[in-house]
C-alpha positions in Angstrom: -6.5 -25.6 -2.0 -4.2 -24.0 -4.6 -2.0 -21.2 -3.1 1.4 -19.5 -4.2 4.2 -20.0 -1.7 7.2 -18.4 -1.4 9.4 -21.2 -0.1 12.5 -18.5 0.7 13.7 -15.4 -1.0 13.3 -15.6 -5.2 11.8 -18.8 -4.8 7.5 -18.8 -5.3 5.8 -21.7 -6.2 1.7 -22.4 -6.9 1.0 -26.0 -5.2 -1.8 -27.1 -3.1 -1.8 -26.2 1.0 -3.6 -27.1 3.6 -7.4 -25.3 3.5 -7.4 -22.7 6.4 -10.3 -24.1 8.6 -11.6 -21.1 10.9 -11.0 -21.2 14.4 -13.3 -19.3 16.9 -13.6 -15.7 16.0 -12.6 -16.2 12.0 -13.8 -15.8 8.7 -13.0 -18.0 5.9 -12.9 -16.1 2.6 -12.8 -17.6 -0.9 -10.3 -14.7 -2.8 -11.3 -13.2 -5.6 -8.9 -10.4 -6.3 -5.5 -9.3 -4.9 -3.9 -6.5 -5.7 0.7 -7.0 -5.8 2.3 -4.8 -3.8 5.8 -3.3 -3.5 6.1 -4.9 -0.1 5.1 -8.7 -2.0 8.9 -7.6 -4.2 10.6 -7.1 -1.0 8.9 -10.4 0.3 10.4 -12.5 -2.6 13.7 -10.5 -2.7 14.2 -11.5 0.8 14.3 -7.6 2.0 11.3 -7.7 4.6 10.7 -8.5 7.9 8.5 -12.2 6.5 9.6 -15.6 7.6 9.5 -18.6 5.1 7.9 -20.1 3.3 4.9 -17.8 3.3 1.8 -17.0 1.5 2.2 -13.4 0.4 -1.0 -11.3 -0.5 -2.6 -8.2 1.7 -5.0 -6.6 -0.5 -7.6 -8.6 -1.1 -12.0 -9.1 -1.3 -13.7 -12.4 -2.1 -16.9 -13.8 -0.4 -17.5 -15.5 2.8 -17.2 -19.0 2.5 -17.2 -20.2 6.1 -17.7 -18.8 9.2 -15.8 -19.9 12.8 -17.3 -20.6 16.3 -18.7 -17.6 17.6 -19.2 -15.2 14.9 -22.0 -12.9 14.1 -23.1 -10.2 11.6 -21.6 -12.0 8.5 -23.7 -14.9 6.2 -21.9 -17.4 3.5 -21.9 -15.5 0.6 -21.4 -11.8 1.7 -19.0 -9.4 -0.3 -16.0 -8.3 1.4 -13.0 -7.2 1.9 -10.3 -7.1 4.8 -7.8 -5.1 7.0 -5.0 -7.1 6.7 -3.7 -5.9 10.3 -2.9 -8.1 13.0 -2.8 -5.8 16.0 -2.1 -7.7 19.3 -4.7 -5.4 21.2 -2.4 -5.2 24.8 1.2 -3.6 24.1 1.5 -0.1 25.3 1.1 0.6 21.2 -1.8 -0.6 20.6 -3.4 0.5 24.0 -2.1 4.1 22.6 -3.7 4.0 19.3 -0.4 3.0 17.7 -1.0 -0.4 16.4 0.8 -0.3 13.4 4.1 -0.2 15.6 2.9 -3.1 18.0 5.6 -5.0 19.8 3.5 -8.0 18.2 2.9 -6.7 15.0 1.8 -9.1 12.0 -0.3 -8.7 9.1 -1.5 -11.4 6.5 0.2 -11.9 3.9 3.7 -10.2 5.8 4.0 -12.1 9.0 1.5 -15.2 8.4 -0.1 -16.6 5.5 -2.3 -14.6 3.4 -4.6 -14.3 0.4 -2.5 -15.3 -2.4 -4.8 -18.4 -2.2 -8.1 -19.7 -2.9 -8.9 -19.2 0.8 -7.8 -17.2 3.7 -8.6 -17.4 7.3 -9.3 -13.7 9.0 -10.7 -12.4 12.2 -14.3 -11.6 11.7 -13.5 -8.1 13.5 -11.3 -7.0 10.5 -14.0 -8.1 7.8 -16.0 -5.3 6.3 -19.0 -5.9 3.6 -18.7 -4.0 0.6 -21.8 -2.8 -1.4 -23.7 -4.5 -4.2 -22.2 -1.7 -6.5 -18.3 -1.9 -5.2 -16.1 -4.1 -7.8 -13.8 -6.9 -6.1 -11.2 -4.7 -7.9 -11.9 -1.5 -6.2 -12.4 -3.3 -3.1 -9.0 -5.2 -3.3 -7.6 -1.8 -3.0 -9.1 -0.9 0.1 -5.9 -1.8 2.0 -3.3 0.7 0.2 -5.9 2.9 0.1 -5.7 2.7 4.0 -2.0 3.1 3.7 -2.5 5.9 2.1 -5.1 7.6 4.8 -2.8 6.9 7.8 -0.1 8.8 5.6 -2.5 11.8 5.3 -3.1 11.3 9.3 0.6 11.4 9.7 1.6 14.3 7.6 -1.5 17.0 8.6 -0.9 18.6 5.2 -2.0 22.6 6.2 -4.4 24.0 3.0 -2.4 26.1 0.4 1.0 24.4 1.0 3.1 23.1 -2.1 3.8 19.6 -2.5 6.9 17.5 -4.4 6.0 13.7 -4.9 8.3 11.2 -6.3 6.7 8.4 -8.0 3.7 8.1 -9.6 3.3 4.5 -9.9 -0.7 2.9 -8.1 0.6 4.4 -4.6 2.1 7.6 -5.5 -1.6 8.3 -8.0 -3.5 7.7 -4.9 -1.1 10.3 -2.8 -1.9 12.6 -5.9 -5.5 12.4 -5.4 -5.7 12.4 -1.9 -2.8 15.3 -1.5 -5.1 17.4 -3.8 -8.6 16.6 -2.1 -6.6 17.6 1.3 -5.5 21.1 0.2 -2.2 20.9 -1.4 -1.9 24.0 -3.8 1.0 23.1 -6.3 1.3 19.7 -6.0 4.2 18.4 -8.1 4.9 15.1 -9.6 8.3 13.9 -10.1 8.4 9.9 -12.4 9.9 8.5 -15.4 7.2 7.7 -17.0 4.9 10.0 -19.4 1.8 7.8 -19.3 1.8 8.0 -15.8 2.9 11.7 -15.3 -0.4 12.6 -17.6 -2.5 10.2 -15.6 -0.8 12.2 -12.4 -2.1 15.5 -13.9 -5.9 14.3 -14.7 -6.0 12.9 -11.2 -4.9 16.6 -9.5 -1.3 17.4 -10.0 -0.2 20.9 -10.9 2.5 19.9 -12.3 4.8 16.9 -13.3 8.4 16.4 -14.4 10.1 13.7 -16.3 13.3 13.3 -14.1 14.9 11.4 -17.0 14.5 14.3 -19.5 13.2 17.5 -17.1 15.4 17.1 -13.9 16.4 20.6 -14.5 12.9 22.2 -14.1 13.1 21.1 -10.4 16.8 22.8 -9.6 16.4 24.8 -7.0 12.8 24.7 -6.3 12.0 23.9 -2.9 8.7 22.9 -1.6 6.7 22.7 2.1 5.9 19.4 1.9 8.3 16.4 0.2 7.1 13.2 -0.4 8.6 9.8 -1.7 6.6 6.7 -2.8 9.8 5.0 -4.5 11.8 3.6 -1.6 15.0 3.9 -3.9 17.8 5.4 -1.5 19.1 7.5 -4.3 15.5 9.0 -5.4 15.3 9.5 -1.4 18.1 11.6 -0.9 17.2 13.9 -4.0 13.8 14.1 -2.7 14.9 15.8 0.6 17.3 18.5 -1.5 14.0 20.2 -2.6 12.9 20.4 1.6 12.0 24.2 2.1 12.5 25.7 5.2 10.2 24.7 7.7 9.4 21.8 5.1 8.1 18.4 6.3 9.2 15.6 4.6 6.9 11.9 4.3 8.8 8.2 3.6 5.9 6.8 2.4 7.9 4.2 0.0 9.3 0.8 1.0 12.9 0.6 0.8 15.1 -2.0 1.3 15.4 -3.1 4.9 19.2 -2.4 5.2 18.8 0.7 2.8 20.8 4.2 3.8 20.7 7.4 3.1 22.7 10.6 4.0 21.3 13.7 5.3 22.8 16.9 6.3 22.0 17.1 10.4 22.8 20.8 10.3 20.1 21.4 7.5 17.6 19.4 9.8 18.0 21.6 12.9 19.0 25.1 11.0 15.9 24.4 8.7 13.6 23.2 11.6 12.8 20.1 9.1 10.1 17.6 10.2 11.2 14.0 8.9 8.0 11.4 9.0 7.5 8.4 8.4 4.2 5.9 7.5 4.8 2.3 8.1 1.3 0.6 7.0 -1.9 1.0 8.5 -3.0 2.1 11.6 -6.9 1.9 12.5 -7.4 3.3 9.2 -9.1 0.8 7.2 -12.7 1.9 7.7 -11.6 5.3 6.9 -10.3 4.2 3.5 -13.4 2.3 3.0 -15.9 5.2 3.3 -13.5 7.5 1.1 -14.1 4.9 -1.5 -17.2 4.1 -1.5 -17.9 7.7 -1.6 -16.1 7.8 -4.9 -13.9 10.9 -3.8 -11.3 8.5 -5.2 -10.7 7.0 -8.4 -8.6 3.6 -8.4 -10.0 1.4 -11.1 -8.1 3.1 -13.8 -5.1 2.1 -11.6 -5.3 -1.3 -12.0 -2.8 -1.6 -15.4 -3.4 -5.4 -15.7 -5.0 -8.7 -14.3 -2.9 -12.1 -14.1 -3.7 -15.9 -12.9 -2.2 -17.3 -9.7 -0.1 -19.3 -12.3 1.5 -16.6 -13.9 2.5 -14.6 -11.0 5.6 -16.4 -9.9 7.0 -15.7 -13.1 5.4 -12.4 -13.2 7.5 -11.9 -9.5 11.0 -12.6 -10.9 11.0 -10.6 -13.8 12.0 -7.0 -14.0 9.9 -4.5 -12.9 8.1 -2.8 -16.2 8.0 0.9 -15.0 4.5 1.4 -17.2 2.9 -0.5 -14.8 0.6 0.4 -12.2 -1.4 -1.9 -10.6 -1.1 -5.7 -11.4 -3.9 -7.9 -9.7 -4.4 -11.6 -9.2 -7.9 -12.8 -10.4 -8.1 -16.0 -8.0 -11.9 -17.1 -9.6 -14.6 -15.2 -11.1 
């Protein structure tokens, strides 16, 4: 089967690899979407926690193609998606309902192959059908959209409190709609870009500021809740200057894994800051798929554009256009 691998860090190739037979327990999917993530840039930069080579790719739907030994509830041809999670089930995390922090932690795509590929292999337990009426688009997104729930869980917005977000790129416009659906009163958006500002305010923002032309309009303000979904250190560490007192603040952004940032400890404790953070997902994915299905969210007009397989490595290397929200891989029709 055709897959892209990256062989080591700025290195991704398309070539054929071994088909993934299932072993007792799996599913076989044939991919039809995958949605890039930040995290698939850190893969290929080298600044994750992946091993190489690898096939990258976490957000994903398709159709069942096979099914392994022992399986049940599925049929060759279903619709679905998949949490990308791979929870080891027996750590004192996981037996605590903190999976996402398991001592054995992997995921597809991040610490074994994944669905940049014509097939992936998955445990039947993480496979959910999706409805008739559910694109493979919106369905691909089921996985940030999961991100973005365990987030929520995390941060346990309280109705009527103000919110400053930084970055309005396919993550941050999720966080916009679910921030808004969850109680926020004047939920501020901070980006560079216009388009995406304006798409911020249609989607529930109060407010949004071009930092490159506006930063002004934010000195001094301070807000209850502060959230970043850049992961740039320098975007981080104006993001927590605008921390009112009492003010919780979310790292919802992947940064660099050797990133830094400086905060001021006497401003933590005098200010009775709470400092969060949301690493992935954590038994969240079933969550995100009823919130979607229920259409309380609105992700197709995320997805900015669709590429080939065969474009993608090149599509990896280049610079990052900052217009762009969500790019997806169509793997076959």
């Amino acid at each position: 089967m055709k897959a892209l691998v990256m062989e080591k860090p700025h290195q991704a190739v398309v070539k054929e690899v071994p088909y993934p037979a299932p072993r007792q327990g799996e599913v076989v999917i044939e991919v039809v979407q995958v949605g890039i993530c930040g995290t698939d840039f850190h893969i290929f930069e080298g600044e994750f926690l992946s091993p190489y080579p690898l096939i990258p790719g976490h957000e994903f739907s398709g159709v069942v193609h096979e099914l392994g030994e022992g399986v049940e509830g599925f049929r060759i041809g279903d619709r679905v998606t998949a949490d990308p999670s791979l929870f080891c089930g027996r750590c004192r995390y996981c037996l605590t309902n903190r999976g996402n922090q398991c001592e054995n932690w992997g995921a597809l795509g991040n610490t074994v192959d994944g669905s940049m590929a014509e097939y992936v292999a998955v445990p039947a337990r993480n496979v959910v059908k999706i409805p008739d009426g559910m694109t493979f688009e919106t369905a691909a997104f089921i996985e940030p959209m999961a991100c973005v729930v365990h987030a929520m869980n995390r941060l346990q917005l309280q109705a009527g409190q103000s919110v400053l977000l930084y970055g309005a790129g396919a993550m941050g416009l999720q966080l916009v709609q679910s921030l808004s659906r969850l109680g926020a009163s004047r939920l501020t958006v901070a980006d560079v870009s216009d388009r995406k500002l304006e798409l911020a305010r249609e989607l529930g923002a109060t407010d949004a500021v071009n930092v490159l032309r506006e930063r002004q309009r934010l000195d001094g303000e301070k807000f209850d809740v502060v959230v970043d979904a850049t992961g740039i250190p320098s975007v981080i560490e104006e993001a927590m200057t605008h921390l009112g007192k009492t003010a919780k603040y979310l790292q919802f952004g992947v940064t660099p894994k050797h990133a830094e940032i400086r905060v001021n400890p006497f401003d933590l404790y005098h200010k009775d800051w709470t400092i969060l953070g949301s690493m992935a997902i954590n038994y969240t994915f079933l969550n995100a798929f009823e919130w979607v299905k229920a259409g309380r969210v609105q992700l197709e007009p995320l997805v900015s554009k669709v590429i080939t397989l065969e474009e993608t490595p090149a599509f990896l290397a280049k610079p990052k256009d900052p217009e762009l929200l969500k790019v997806q891989i169509k793997i076959r029709d």
